[in-house]
MMTF fields as JSON, N, C-alpha, C and O atoms, coordinates in Angstrom:
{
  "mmtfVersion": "1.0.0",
  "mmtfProducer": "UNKNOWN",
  "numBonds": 443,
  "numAtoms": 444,
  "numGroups": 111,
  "numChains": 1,
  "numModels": 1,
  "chainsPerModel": [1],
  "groupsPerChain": [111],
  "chainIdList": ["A"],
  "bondAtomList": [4, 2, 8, 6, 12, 10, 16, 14, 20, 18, 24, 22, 28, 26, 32, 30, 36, 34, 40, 38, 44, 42, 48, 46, 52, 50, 56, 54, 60, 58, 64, 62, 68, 66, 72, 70, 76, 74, 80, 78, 84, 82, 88, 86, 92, 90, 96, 94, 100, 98, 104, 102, 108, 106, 112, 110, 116, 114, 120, 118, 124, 122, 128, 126, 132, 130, 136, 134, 140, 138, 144, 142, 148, 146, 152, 150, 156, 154, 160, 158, 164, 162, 168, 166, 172, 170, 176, 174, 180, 178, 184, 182, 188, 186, 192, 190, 196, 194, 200, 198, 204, 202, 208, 206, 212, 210, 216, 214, 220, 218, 224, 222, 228, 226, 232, 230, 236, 234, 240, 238, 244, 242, 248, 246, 252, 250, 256, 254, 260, 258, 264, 262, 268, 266, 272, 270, 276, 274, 280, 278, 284, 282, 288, 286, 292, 290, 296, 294, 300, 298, 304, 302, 308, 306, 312, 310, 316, 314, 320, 318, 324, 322, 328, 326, 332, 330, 336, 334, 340, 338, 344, 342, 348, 346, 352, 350, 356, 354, 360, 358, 364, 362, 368, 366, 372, 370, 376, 374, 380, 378, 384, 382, 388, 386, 392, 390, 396, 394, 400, 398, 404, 402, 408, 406, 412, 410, 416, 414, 420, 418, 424, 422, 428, 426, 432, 430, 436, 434, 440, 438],
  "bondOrderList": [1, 1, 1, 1, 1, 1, 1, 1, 1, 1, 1, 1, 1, 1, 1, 1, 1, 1, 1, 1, 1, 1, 1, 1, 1, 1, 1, 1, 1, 1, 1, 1, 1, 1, 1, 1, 1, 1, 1, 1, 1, 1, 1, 1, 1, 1, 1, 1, 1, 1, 1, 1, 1, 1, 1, 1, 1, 1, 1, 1, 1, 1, 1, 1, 1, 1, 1, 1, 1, 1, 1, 1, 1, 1, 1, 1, 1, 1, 1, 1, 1, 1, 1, 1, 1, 1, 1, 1, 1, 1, 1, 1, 1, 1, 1, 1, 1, 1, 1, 1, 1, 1, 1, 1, 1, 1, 1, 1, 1, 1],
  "groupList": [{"groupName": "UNK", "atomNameList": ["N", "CA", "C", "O"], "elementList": ["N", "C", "C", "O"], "formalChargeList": [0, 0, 0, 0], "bondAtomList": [1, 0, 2, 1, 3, 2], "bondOrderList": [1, 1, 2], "singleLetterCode": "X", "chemCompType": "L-PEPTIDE LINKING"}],
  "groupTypeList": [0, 0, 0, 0, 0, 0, 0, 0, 0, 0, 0, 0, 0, 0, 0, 0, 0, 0, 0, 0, 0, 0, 0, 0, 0, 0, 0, 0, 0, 0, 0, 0, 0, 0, 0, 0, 0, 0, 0, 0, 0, 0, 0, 0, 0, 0, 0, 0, 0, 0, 0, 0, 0, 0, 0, 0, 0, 0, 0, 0, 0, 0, 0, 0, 0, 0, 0, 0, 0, 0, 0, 0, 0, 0, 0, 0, 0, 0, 0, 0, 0, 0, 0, 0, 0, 0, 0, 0, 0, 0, 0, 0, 0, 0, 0, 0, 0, 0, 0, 0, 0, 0, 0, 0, 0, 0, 0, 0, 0, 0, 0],
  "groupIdList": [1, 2, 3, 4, 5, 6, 7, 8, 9, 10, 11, 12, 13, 14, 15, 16, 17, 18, 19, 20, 21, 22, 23, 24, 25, 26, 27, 28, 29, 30, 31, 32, 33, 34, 35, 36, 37, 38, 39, 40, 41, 42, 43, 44, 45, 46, 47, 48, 49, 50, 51, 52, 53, 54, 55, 56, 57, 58, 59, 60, 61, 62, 63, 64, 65, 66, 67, 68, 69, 70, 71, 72, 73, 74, 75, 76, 77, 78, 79, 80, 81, 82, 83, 84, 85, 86, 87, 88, 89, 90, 91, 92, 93, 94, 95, 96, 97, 98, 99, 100, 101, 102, 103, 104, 105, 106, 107, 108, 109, 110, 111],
  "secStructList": [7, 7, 7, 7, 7, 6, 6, 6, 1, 7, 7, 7, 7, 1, 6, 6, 6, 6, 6, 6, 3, 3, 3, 3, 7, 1, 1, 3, 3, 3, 3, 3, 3, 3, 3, 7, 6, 6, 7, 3, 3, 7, 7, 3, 3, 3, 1, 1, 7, 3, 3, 3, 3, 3, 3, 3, 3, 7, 3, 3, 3, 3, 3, 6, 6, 7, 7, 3, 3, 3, 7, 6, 6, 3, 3, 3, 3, 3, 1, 1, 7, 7, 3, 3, 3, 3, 7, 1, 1, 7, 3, 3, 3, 3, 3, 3, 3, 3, 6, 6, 7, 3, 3, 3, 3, 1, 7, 7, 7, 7, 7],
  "xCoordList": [-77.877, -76.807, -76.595, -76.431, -76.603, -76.273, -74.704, -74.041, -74.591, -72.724, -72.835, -73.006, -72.807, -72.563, -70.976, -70.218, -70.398, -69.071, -69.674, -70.584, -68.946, -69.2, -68.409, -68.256, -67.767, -66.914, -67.933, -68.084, -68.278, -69.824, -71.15, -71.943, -71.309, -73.117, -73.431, -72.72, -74.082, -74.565, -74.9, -75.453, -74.277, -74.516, -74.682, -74.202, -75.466, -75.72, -75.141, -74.918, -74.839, -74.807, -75.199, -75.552, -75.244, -75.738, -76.886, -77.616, -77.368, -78.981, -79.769, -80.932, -79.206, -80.208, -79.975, -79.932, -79.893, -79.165, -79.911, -79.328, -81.013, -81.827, -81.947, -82.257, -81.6, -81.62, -80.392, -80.364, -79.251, -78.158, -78.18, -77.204, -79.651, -79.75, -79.603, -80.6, -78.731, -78.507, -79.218, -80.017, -79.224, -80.03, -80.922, -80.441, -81.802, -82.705, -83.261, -83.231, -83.727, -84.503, -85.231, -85.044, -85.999, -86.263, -85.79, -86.332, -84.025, -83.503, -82.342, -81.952, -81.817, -80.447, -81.002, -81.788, -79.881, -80.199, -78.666, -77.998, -78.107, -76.859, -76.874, -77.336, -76.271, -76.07, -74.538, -73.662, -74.309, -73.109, -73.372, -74.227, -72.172, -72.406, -71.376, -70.396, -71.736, -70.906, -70.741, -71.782, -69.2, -69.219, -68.483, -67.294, -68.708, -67.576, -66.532, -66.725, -65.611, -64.578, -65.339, -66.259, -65.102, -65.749, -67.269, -67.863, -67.472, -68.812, -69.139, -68.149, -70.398, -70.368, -71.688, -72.714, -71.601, -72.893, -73.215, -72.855, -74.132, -74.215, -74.953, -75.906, -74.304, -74.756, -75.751, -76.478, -76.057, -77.103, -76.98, -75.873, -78.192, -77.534, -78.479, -79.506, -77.429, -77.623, -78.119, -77.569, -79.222, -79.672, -79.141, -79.486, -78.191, -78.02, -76.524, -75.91, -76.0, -74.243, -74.406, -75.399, -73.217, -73.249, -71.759, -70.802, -71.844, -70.317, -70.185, -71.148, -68.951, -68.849, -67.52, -66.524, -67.562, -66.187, -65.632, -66.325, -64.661, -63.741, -63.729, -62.783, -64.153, -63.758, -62.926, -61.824, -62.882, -62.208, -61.673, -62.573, -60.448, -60.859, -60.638, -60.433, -60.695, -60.966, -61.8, -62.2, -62.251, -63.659, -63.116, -62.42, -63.305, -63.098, -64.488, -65.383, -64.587, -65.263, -65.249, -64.239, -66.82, -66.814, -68.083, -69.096, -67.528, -68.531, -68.592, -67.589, -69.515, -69.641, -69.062, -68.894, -68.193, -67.569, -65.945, -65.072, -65.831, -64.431, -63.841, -64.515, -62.788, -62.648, -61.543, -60.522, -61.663, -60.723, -61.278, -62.436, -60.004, -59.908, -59.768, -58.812, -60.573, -60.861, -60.409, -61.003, -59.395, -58.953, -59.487, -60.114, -59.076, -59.305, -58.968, -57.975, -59.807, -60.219, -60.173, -59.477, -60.503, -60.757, -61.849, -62.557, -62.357, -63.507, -63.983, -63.151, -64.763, -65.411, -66.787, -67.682, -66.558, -67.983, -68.261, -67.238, -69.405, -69.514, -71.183, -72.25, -70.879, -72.199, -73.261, -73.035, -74.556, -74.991, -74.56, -74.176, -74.454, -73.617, -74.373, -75.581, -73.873, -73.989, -72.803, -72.008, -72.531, -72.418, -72.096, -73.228, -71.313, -71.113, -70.192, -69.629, -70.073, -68.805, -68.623, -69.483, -67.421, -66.957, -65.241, -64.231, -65.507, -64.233, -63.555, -64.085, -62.453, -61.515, -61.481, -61.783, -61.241, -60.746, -61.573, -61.291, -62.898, -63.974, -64.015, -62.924, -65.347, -64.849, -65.731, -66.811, -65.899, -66.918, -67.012, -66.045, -68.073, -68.219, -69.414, -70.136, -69.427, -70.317, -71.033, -70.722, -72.267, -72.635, -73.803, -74.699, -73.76, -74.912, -75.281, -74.489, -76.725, -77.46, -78.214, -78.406, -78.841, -80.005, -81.204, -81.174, -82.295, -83.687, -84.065, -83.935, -84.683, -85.506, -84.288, -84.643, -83.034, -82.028, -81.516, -80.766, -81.781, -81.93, -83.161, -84.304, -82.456, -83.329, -83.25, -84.065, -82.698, -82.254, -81.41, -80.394, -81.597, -80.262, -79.518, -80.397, -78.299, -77.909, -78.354, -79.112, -77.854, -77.862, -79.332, -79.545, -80.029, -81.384, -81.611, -82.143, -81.255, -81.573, -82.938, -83.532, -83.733, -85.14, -85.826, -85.43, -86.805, -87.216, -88.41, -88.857],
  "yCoordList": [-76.42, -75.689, -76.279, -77.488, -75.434, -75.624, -75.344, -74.331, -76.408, -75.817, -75.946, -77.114, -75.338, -75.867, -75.862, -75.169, -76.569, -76.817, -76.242, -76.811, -75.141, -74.526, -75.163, -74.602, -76.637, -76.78, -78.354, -78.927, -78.627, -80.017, -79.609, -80.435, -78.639, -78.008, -78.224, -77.717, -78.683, -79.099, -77.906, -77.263, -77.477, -75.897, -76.256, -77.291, -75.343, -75.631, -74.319, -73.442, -73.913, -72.698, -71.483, -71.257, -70.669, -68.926, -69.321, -69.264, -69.691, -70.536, -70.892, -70.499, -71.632, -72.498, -72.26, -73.01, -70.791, -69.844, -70.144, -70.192, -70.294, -70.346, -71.376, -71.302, -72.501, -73.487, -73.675, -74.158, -72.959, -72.821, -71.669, -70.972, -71.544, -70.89, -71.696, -72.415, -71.956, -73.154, -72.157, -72.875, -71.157, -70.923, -69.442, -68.512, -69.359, -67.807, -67.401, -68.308, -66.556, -66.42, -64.547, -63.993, -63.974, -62.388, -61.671, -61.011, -61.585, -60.389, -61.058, -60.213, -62.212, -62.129, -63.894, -64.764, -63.573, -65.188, -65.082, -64.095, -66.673, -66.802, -68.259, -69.271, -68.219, -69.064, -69.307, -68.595, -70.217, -71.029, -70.803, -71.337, -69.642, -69.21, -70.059, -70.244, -70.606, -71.323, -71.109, -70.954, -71.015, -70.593, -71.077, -70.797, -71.68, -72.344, -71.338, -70.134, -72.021, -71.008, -70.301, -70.93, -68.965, -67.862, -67.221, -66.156, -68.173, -67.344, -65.989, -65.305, -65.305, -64.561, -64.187, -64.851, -62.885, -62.559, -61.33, -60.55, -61.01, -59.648, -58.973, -59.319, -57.637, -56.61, -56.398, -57.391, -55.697, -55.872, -54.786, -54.373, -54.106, -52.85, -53.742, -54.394, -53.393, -53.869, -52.788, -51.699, -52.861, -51.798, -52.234, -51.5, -53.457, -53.37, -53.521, -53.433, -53.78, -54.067, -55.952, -56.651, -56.106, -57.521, -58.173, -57.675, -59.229, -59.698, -60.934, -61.409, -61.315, -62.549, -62.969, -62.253, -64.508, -65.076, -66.107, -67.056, -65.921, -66.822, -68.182, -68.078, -69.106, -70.978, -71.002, -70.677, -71.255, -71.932, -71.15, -71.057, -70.551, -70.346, -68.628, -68.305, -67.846, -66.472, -65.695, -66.24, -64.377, -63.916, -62.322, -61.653, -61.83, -60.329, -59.502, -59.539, -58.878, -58.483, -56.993, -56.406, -56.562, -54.758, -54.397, -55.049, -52.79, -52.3, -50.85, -50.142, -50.465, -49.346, -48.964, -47.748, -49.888, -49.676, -49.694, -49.604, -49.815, -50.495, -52.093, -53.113, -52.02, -53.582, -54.036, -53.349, -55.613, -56.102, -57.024, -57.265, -57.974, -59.495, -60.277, -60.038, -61.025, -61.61, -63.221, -64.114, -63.451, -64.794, -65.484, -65.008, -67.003, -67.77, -67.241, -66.514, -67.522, -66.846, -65.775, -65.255, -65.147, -63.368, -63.079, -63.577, -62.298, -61.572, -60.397, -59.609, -59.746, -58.281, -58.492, -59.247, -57.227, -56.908, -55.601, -55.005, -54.999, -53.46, -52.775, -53.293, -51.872, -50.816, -51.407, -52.396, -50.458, -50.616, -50.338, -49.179, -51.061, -50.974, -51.117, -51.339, -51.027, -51.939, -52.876, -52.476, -54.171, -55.361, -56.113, -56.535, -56.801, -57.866, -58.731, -58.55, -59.797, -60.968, -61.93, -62.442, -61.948, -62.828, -63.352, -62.791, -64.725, -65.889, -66.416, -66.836, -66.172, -66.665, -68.404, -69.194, -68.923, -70.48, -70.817, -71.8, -70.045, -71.07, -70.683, -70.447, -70.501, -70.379, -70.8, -70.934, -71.094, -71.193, -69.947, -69.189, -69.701, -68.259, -68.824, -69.469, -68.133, -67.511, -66.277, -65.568, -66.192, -65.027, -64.884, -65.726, -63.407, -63.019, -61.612, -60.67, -61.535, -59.883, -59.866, -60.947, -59.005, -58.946, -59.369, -59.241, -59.887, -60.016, -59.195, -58.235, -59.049, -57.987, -57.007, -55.862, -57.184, -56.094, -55.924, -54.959, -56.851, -56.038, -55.618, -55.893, -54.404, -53.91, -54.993, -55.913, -54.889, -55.6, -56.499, -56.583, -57.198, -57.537, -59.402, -60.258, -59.871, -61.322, -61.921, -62.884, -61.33, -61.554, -62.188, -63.039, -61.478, -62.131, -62.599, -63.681, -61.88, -62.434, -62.218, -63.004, -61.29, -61.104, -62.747, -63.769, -62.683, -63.805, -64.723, -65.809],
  "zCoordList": [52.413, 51.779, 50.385, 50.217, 49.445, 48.283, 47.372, 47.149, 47.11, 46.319, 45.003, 44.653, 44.34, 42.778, 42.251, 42.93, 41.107, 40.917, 39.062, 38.459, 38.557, 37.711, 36.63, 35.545, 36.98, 35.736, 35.575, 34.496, 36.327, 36.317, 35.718, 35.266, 35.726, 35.418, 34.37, 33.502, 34.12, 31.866, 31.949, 32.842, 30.283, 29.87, 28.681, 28.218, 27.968, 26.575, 25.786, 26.621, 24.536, 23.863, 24.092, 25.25, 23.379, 23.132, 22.859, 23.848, 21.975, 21.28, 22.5, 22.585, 23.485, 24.003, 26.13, 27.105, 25.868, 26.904, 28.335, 29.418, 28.169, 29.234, 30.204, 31.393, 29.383, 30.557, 31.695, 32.827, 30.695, 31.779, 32.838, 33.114, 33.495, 34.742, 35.8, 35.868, 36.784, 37.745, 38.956, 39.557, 39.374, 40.47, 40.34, 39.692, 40.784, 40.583, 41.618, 42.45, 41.982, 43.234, 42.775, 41.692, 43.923, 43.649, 43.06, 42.173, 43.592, 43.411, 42.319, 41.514, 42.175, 40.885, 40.547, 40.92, 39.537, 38.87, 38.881, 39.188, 38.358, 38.009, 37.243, 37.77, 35.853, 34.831, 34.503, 34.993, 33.76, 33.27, 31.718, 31.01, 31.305, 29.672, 29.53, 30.253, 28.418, 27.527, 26.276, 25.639, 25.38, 24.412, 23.415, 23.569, 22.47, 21.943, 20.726, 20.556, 20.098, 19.621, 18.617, 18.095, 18.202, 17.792, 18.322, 18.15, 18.874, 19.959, 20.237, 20.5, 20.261, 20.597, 21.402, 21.257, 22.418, 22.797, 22.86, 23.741, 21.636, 21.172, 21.93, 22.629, 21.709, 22.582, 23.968, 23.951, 24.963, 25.841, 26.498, 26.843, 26.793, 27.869, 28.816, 28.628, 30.221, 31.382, 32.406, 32.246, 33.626, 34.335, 35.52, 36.446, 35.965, 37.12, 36.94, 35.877, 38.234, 38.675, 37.628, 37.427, 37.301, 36.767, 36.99, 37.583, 36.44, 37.558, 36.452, 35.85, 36.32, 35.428, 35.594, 35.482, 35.944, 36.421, 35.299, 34.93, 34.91, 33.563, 34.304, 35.085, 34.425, 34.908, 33.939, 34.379, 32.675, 31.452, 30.16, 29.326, 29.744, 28.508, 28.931, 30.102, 28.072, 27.788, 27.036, 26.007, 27.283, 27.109, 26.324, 27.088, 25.246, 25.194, 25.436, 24.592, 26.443, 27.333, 26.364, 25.976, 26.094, 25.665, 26.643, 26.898, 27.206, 28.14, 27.395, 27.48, 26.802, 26.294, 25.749, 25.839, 24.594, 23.989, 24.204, 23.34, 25.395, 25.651, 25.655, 25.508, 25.81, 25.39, 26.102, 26.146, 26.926, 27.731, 27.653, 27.313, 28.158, 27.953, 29.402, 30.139, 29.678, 30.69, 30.87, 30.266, 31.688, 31.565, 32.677, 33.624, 32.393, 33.794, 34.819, 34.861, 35.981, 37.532, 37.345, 38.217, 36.726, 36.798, 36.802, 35.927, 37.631, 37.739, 37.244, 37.694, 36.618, 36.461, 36.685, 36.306, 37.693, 38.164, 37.5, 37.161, 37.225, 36.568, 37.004, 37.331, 36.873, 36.934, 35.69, 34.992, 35.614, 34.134, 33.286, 33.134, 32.555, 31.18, 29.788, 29.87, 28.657, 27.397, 27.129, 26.279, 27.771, 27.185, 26.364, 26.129, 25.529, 25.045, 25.668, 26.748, 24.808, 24.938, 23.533, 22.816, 23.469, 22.567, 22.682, 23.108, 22.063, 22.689, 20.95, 19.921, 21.281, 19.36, 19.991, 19.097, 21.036, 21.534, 22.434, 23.119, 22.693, 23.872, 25.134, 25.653, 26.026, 26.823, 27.879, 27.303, 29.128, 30.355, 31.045, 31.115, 31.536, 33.062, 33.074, 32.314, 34.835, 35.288, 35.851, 36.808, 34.851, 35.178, 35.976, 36.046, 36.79, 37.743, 37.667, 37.694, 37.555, 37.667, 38.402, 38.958, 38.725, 39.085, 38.252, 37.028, 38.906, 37.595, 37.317, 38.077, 36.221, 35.184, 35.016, 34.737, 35.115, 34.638, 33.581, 33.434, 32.487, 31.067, 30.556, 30.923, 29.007, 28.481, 27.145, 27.069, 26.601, 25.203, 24.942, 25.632, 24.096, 23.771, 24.033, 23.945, 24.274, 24.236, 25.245, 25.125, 26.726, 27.939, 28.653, 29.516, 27.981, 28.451, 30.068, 30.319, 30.904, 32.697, 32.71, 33.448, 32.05, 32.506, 32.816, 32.257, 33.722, 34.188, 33.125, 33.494]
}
């Protein structure tokens, strides 16, 4: 059995996105975005359901052009979408997709 504690996990930047994948397997991956103040993660259209949980900090969340703000312990999960995120004061999540479920764009889950 595996536990991970999402506020312990070394995470690195938007830049250096990839290594903060803490687990992957067939069907989803799930990483620890980290972002520091003015951060951002531009655009992405997404082909699967995606889900992203606030640990630290707050996230302004756009899904096709809409826009909401995501605080600590809050969750959004969504259909396929187009994507972003960006933080004015910093922030931690975790996020999960499915693999190979983007087309373009920040998010980068493809394997």
């Amino acid at each position: 059995m595996e536990i991970f504690d999402l506020m312990r996990l070394e995470a690195e930047g938007y830049e250096n996105r990839n290594v903060n994948v803490f687990y992957k397997n067939d069907l989803f991956k799930t990483r620890v975005i980290v972002l520091e103040a003015g951060g951002k993660i531009p655009e992405c259209q997404m082909e699967s359901y995606v889900m992203f949980y606030v640990v630290k900090g707050e996230v302004l969340l756009k899904k096709n052009g809409e826009s909401s703000i995501l605080k600590e312990n809050q969750v959004f999960i969504t259909e396929p979408a187009l994507l972003s995120m960006e933080t004015t004061s910093g922030a931690r999540a975790y996020g999960r997709s499915d693999q190979g479920s983007e087309i373009g764009g920040g998010f980068e889950w493809q394997p």
